[in-house]
Steps between C-alpha positions, in 0.01 A plus 500: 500500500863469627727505173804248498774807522373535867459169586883442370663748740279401816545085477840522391816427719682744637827290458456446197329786357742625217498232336113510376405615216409853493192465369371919588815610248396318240156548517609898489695378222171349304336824544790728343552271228140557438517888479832485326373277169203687567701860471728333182760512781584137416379223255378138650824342386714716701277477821487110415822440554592731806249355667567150411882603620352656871265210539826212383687707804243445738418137458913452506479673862187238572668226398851578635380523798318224520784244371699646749248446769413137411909459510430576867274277584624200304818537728268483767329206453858342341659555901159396641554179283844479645325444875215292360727218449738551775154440754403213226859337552468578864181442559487784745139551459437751764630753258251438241287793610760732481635419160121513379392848639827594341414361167169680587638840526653429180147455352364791634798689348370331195160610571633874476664482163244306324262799604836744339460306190100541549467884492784528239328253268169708536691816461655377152139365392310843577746784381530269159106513504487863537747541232311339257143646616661890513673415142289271317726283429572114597886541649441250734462260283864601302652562837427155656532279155848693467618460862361190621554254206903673530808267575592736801139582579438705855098439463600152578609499830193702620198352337639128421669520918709185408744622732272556779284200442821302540558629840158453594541113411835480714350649764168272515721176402716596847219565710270174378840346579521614882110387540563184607752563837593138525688576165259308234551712260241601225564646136235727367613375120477131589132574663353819334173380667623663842401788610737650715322657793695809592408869526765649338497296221153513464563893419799440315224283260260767477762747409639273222156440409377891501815566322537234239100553389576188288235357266356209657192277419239676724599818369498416165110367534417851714647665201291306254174568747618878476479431899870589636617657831690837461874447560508701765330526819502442854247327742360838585392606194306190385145526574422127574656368845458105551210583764303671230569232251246244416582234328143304411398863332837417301415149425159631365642705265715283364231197466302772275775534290560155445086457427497793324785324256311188486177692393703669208628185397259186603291563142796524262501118360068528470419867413514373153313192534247732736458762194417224209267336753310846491483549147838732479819423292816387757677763447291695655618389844721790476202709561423235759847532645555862457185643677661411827787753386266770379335523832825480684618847362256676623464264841891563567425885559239503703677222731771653498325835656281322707832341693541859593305467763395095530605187460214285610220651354628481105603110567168456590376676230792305271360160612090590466577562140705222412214293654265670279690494182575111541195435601350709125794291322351133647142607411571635145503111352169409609361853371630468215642869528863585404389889618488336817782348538690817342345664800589248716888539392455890531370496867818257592702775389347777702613300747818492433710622840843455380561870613394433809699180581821715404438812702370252788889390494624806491326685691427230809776261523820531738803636286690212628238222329390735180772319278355140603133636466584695172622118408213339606274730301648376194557136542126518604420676111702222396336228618192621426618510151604154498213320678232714310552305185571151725169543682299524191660191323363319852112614417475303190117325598174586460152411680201771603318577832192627475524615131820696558840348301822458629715417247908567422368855394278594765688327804808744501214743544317308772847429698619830519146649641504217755895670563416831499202401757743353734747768470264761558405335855844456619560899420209582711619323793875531455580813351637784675554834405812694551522716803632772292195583368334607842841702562427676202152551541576621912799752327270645214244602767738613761633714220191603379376649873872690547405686158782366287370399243539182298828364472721487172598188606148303495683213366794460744347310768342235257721401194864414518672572168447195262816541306854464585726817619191774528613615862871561378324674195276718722766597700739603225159705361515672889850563395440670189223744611739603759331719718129552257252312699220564212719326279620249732131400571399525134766250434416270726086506388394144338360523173111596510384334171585273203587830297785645784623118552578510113671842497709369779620184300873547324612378172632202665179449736343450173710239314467303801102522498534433150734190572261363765171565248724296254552186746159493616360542140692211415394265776150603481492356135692187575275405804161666369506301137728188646118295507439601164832437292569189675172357379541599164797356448573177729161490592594514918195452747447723806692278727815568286433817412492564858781311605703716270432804623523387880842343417554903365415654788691249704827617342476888701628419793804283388538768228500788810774229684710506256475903398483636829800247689703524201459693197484847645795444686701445142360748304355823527134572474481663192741235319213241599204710410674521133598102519149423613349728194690339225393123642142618521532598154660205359250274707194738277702435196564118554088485546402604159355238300727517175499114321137328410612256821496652856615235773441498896846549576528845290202642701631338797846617526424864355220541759776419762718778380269710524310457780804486722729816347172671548515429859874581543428793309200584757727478767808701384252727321292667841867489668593754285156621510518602874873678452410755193131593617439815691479476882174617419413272377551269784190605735142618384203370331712512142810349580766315336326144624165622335654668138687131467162281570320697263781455213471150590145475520466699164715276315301166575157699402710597159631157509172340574341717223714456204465092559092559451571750203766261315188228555345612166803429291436152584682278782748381240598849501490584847819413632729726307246779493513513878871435469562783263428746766662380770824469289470911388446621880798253578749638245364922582595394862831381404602836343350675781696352751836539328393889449430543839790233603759746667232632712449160722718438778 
């Protein structure tokens, strides 16, 4: 592991070389502050604010440097200009090609301080992260809220790049310009459609777009997956080239999430009506409901192992006992058997390869495509959400072959088994399974006949990190444990059960598992009783039972639009995580049923609220997720994708349960007892976050 002070002094430029940061004194600067508060030498407020003062002195050098540096280049380009219209007025066109490789060399020249700006940036970032892990203390967070939010801020000019952005655009306005050579000129601003086809800009986008690391809306649905691509790394270190790359295997992964999604949601409107037609109350379709969750904590571990060393073999697996399962759900009316169908319900959640789906992403996918795939991963949970509840308001009919029923509540049974079926052939003759395993396999044994031994790093070759920054956190791990290779390498080990995963979680890793068992508690019990309450009191059918919660579902992706293009450019993360929290809480408060009338548009508009804050809050909530977990978190059997499922997946079994307990009080009664809870967890959430608020950045 090469730590960043080395990689600073060899891929710097000479020319410009004293005007980096000097990232080795400060990190000897770290360390004595250590030993000196350590000693009683000095107390944290003194060694606050020298080093606040050494770092201020440094970024000024950055940042001087830079200004000065763009000055140079703008005066380029201004005297480039100056010829540009003389050959326009001219028309001396056989001079176009000389004015353009000289706006060219400008760009390259670009090129080289955009990757100045680059290392600096990451410099600031890490020796503020090893400040707070050596002190225990969040100063980032107080350095950047003080310095960046500042009238005469110097943050700005390195991680907003207005400035350099702004030269960027002159120079591809000037070069789109001399495209044409018969003079037609084009404006990138009137036509932002074009693409202007030049090498030099082409790396002068990449830069900008390395640099920048905006929030767009691709990442923003990989973040709410917990699939996102590490900020930093080159071509050579990803393990997935195009050739290797298969995109059907892809495809087939994200068609069993979207089934999957429909399978959890295609009995919500008739789970009710399915119960009282075998002799049970409704509520107890949260049992119904639920037992798909149960199973699916214990399913999610042992998929999420069994990825370490397949893909194909647990989808088939995934899709044999979805098949069975359905096909125990369809039967259970005509036995007269809810035991059956319970089973039924269990078995589809033992089959439940979620896990597998993400690390398939991760793991198998070109770097390059992971943000689209990550996307497509959760538009496909989202519109299996939404046409779940659709599909079954289609299947309202009934007739019998050969003594077996199909009605509306065992066709969403008999329609998925037919899917599964179909699915299940179209993974045995398209699915193909990453070369990486065989590479493994062909190093384990090579290594095994030399006499090495096993590896420490069994993992490496199969799992890219699932959560955002774990390289840059390994490597500032490398950095800490100096030269100890034992500790280096016990750092680096993924957690090996539920037990170390937990010990590894931080105050704030917990609020934020708390925060995401909150919003999935909360949706569980709108969806799971939605059948029930609207019955009782506007008497809905299926059909508009299920056209309400398919109109739900429909509003994630505009929701994710409008969060991830938007939103998180505004505001910061943890100012909508707190915003999204209060909503969610005054949609749980608006549901209560508090006069002796309860209308349609009550229900209607609190559900709303609700059900999309929860999703915003989703979204922002496994963002911050992936920055405050360990990096080790990010690989293994336990990690950070896994301990966030199972929150998730506990909550709707807690949800699911407390609808079937509050059953007995009477359904007149059941609303606001399944409210009540919701509304606690909500407001403990709330005064979590703002404990743990200075810690998220």
């Amino acid at each position: 592991m090469v730590n960043f002070g080395k990689v600073l002094v060899s891929d710097q430029l000479e020319e410009w070389k004293e005007y980096y940061i000097n990232y080795k004194m400060m990190k000897k600067k770290v360390k004595q502050y250590v030993q000196q508060t350590q000693s009683g030498g000095r107390n944290h407020e003194q060694v606050l604010k020298e080093f606040s003062r050494m770092l201020d002195e440094q970024i000024e050098k950055v940042v001087l440097f830079l200004l000065k540096q763009q000055g140079h280049l703008a005066s380029r380009i201004e005297k480039l200009g100056q010829q540009r219209a003389i050959l326009t007025e001219h028309c001396d066109i056989s001079q176009v090609s000389q004015v353009r490789e000289a706006y060219r060399q400008v760009g390259l020249d670009l090129v080289k301080l955009l990757r100045f700006v680059d290392m600096n940036a990451t410099g600031i970032r890490k020796i503020l992260k090893k400040f707070d892990k050596r002190f225990g203390y969040r100063f980032t967070d107080y350095y950047v809220s003080t310095r960046a939010n500042h009238p005469y801020s110097q943050l700005q000019p390195i991680f907003k790049q207005v400035g350099i952005v702004a030269v960027a655009g002159a120079l591809t306005r000037n070069l789109a310009s001399l495209q044409d050579h018969q003079g037609s000129f084009i404006s990138i601003y009137d036509h932002p459609s074009i693409t202007l086809k030049d090498p030099v800009i082409e790396q002068i986008n990449n830069s900008v777009q390395k640099l920048t690391n905006s929030t767009t809306f691709l990442k923003f649905l990989g973040q709410h997956a917990l699939i996102v691509p590490e900020d930093v790394q080159t071509s050579s270190e990803d393990l997935v080239d195009d050739q290797s790359y298969h995109f059907m295997s892809l495809m087939l992964n994200l068609v069993n999430t979207f089934l999957y999604m429909v399978n959890t949601y295609i009995i919500v409107p008739t789970a009710d009506d399915y119960s009282v037609s075998l002799g049970a109350a409704a509520t107890v379709c949260g049992v119904i409901i639920g037992s798909m969750a149960v199973a699916q904590v214990f399913s999610s571990v042992y998929f999420s192992a069994w990825s370490n060393k397949s893909y194909f073999r647990p989808l088939v697996f995934s899709s044999i006992m979805l098949f069975s399962g359905n096909l125990l759900y369809a039967l259970a009316y005509d036995l007269n058997s809810l035991t059956v169908l319970i089973v039924g319900r269990l078995l589809c959640g033992l089959g439940s390869a979620r896990a597998v789906n993400r690390r398939y992403i991760s793991d198998c996918v070109p770097l390059k495509i992971r943000l689209k795939a990550s996307a497509g991963f959760v538009s496909a949970s989202a519109l299996g959400m939404a046409c779940g509840p659709a599909l079954a308001g289609l299947l309202q009919t009934e007739f019998k072959i050969y003594e077996v029923t199909f009605n509306q509540n065992t066709l969403p049974g008999w329609i998925m088994c037919f899917a599964w079926v179909a699915n299940l052939v179209w993974l045995w003759i398209s699915f193909k399974e990453p070369d990486h395993f065989a590479q493994e396999n062909a190093l384990s044994t090579q290594s095994s006949e030399s006499g090495h031994g096993r590896s420490d790093n069994l993992e490496s070759g199969l799992a890219q990190p699932l959560l955002t920054e774990a390289k840059e956190r390994r490597n500032e791990n490398a950095e800490d444990n100096g030269d100890n290779e034992e500790g280096r390498k016990e750092s680096h080990k993924p957690a090996t059960s539920i037990a170390a995963a937990y010990r590894l979680l931080t105050p704030s890793v917990k609020v934020q598992l708390l925060i995401y068992f909150m919003l999935k508690f909360a949706m569980e019990i709108l969806l799971s009783e939605s059948s029930v309450v609207t019955t009782f009191y506007f008497n809905w059918s299926t059909s508009t039972v299920a056209i309400f919660l398919a109109v739900l579902g429909l509003t994630v992706l505009p929701v994710n639009v409008i969060v991830g293009s938007y939103i998180t450019n505004l505001f910061q993360d943890r100012q909508i995580l707190v915003a999204s929290e209060i909503m969610v809480l005054i949609g749980i408060a608006s549901s209560f049923h508090f006069s002796s009338s309860y209308c349609v548009a009550q229900y209607v508009v609190s559900a709303l609220i609700t059900f999309v804050f929860a999703e915003v809050l989703e979204g922002v909530n496994l963002s911050l997720l992936s920055r405050v977990m360990s990096s080790r978190l990010s690989r293994g059997t336990y990690n950070g994708g896994l301990l966030s499922t199972e929150a998730g997946t506990l909550a709707r079994v807690a949800a699911d349960m407390t609808i079937t307990a509050a059953g007995y009080l009477g359904q007149s009664q059941l609303l606001n007892a399944t409210l009540l809870p919701s509304l606690v967890i909500c407001v403990a959430s709330i005064a979590a976050t703002f404990g743990t608020y200075n810690t998220l950045y």
